[in-house]
C-alpha positions as protocol buffer text, in pm:
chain_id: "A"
residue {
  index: 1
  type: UNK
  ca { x: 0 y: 0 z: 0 }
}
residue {
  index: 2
  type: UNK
  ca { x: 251 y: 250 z: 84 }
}
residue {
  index: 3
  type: UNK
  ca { x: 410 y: 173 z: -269 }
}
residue {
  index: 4
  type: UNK
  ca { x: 121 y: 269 z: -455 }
}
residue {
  index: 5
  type: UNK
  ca { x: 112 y: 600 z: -242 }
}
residue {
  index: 6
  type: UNK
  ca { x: 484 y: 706 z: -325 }
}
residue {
  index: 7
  type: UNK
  ca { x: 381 y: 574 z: -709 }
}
residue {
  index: 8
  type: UNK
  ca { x: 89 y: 807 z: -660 }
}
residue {
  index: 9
  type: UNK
  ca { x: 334 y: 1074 z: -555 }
}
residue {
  index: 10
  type: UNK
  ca { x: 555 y: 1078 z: -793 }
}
residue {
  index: 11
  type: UNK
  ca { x: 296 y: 1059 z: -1109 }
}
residue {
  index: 12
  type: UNK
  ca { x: 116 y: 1379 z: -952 }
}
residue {
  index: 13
  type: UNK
  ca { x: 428 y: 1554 z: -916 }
}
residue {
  index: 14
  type: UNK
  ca { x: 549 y: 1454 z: -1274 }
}
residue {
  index: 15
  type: UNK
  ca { x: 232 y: 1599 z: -1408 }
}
residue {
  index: 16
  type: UNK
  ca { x: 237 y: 1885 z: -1257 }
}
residue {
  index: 17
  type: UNK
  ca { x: 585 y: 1895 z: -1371 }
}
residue {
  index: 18
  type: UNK
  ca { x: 439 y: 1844 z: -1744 }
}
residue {
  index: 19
  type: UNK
  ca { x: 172 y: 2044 z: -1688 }
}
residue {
  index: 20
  type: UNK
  ca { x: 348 y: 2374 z: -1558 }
}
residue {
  index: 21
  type: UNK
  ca { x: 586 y: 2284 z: -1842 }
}
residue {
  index: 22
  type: UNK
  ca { x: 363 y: 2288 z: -2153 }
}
residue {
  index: 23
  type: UNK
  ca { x: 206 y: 2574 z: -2004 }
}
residue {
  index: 24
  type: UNK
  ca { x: 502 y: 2782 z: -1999 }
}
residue {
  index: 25
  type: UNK
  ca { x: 534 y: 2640 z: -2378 }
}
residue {
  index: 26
  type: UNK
  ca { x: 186 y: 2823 z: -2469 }
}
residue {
  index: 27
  type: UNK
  ca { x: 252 y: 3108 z: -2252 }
}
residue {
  index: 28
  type: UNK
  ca { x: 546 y: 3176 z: -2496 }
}
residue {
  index: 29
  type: UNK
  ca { x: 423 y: 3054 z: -2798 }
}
residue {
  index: 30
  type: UNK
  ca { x: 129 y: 3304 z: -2727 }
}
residue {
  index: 31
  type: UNK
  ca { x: 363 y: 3610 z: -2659 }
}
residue {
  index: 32
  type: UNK
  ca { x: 549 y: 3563 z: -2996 }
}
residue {
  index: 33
  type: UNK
  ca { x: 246 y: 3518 z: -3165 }
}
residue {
  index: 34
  type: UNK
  ca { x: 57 y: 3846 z: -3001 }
}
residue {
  index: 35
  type: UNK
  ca { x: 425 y: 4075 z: -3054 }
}
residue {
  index: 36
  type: UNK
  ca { x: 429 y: 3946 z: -3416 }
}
residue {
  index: 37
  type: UNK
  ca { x: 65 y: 4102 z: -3454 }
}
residue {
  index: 38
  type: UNK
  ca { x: 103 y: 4370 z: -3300 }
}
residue {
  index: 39
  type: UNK
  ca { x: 407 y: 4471 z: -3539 }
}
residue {
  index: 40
  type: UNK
  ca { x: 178 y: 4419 z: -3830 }
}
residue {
  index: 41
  type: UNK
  ca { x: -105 y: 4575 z: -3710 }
}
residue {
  index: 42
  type: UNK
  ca { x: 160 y: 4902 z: -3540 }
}
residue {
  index: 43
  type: UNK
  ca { x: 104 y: 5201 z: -3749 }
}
residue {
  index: 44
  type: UNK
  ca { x: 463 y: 5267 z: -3921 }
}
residue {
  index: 45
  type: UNK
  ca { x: 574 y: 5602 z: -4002 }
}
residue {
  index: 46
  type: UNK
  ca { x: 945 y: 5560 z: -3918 }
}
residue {
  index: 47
  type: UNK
  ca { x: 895 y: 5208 z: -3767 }
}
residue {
  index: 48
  type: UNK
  ca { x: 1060 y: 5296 z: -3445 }
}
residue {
  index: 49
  type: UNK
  ca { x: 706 y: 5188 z: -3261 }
}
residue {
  index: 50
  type: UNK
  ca { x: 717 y: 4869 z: -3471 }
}
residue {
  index: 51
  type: UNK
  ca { x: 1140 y: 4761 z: -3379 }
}
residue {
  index: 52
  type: UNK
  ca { x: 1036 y: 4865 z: -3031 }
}
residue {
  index: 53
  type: UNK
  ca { x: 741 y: 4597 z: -2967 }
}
residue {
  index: 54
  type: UNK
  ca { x: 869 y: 4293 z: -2758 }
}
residue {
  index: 55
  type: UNK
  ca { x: 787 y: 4053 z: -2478 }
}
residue {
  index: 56
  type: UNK
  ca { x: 964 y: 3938 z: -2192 }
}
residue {
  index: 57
  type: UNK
  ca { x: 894 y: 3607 z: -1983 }
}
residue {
  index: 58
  type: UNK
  ca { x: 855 y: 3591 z: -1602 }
}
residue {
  index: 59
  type: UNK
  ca { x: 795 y: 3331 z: -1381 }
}
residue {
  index: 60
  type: UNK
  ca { x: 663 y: 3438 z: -1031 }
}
residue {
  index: 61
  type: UNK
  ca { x: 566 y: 3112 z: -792 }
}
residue {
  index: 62
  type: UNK
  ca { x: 585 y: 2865 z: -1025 }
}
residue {
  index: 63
  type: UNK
  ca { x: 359 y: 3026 z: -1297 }
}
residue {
  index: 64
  type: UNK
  ca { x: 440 y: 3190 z: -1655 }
}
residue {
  index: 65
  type: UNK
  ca { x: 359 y: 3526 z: -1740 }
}
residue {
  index: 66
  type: UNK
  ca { x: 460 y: 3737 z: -2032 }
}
residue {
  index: 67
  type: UNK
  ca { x: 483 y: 4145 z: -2078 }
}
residue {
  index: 68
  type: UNK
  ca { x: 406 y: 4240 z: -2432 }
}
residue {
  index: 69
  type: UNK
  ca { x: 436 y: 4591 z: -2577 }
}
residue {
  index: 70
  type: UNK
  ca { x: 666 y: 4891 z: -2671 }
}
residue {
  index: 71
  type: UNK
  ca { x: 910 y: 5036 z: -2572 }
}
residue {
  index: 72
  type: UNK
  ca { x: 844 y: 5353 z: -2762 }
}
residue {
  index: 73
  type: UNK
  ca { x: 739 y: 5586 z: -2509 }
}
residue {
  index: 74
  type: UNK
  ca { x: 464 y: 5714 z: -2731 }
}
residue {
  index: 75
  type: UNK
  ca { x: 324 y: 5345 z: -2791 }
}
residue {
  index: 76
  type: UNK
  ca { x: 62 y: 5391 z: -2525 }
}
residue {
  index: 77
  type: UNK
  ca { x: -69 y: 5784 z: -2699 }
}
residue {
  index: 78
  type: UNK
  ca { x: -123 y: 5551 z: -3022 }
}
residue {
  index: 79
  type: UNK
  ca { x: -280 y: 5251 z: -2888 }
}
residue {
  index: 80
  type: UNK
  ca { x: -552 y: 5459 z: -2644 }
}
residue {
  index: 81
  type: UNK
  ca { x: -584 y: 5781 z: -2865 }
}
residue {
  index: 82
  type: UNK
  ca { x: -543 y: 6141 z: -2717 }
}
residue {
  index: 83
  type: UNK
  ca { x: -732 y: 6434 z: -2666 }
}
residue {
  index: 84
  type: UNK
  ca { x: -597 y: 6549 z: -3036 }
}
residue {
  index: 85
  type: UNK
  ca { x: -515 y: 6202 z: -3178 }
}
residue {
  index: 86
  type: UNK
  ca { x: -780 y: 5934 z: -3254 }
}
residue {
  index: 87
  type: UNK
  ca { x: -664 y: 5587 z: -3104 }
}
residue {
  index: 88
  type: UNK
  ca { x: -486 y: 5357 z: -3306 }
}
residue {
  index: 89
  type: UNK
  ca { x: -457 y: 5056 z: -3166 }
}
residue {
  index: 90
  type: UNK
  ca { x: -206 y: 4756 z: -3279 }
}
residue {
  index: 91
  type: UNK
  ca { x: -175 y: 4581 z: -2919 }
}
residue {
  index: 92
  type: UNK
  ca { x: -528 y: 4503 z: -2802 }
}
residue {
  index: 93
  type: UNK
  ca { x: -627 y: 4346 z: -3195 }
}
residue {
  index: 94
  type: UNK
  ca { x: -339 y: 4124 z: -3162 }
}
residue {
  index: 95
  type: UNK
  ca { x: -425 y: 4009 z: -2848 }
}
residue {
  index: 96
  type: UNK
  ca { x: -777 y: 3974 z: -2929 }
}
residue {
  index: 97
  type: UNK
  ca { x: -641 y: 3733 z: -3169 }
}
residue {
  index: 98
  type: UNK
  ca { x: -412 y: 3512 z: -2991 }
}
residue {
  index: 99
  type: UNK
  ca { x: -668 y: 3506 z: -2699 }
}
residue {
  index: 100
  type: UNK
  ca { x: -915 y: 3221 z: -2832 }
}
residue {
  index: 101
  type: UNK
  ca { x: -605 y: 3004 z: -2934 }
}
residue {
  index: 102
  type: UNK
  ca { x: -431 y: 3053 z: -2631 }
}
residue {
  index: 103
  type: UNK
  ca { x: -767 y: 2965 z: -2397 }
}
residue {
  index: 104
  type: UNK
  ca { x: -832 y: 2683 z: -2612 }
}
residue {
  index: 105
  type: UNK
  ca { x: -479 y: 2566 z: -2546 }
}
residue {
  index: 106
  type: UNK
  ca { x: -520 y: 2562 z: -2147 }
}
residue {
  index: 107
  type: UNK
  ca { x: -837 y: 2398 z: -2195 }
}
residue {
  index: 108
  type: UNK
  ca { x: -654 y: 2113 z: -2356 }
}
residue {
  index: 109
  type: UNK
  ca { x: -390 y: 2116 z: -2135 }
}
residue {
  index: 110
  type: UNK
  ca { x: -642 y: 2074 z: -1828 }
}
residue {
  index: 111
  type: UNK
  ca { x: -757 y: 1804 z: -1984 }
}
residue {
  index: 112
  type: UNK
  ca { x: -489 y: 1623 z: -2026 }
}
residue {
  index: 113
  type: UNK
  ca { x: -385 y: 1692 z: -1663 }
}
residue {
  index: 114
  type: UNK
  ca { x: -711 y: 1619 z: -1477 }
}
């Protein structure tokens, strides 16, 4: 009995092991996909805005996160609009776009898990 409880053991914490892997996997996957958008969709007039979009990975208590956007100061003036300037957003359409893919991928991935 106690064998099948360290068996147990060690298959839960193998797929969690999986689990937080592959999800780290879409996590990035994601990212790349939403900062290649979002350079398409960025308007270009010297394409400083568009060289300047980027992501960068973080893992905070055993979780994957990813920060996505520009590093052009003015990034955030064309995205929201300004009092003068209609919005023209490039960041929020690409993530509306990745979204769907990237839920259906932690779907899957709970599935597999569970």
């Amino acid at each position: 009995m106690a064998d099948d409880f360290a068996s147990l053991s060690a298959d839960l914490r193998n797929a969690g092991e999986k689990a937080q892997k592959m999800a780290g996997d879409a996590v990035a996957k994601t990212a790349a996909d939403i900062t290649n958008d979002a350079k398409v969709f960025a308007p270009v007039d010297t394409g400083n805005l568009k060289n300047s979009i980027g992501y960068d990975l973080n893992e905070d208590g055993g979780g994957v996160g990813a920060e996505i956007g520009p590093t052009a100061s003015y990034g955030i003036h064309l995205e929201h609009g300004t009092s003068v300037m209609a919005p023209q957003p490039f960041l929020g359409p690409a993530f509306d776009r990745r979204a769907p893919g990237f839920e259906k991928a932690m779907e899957w991935l709970m599935g597999e898990v569970i």
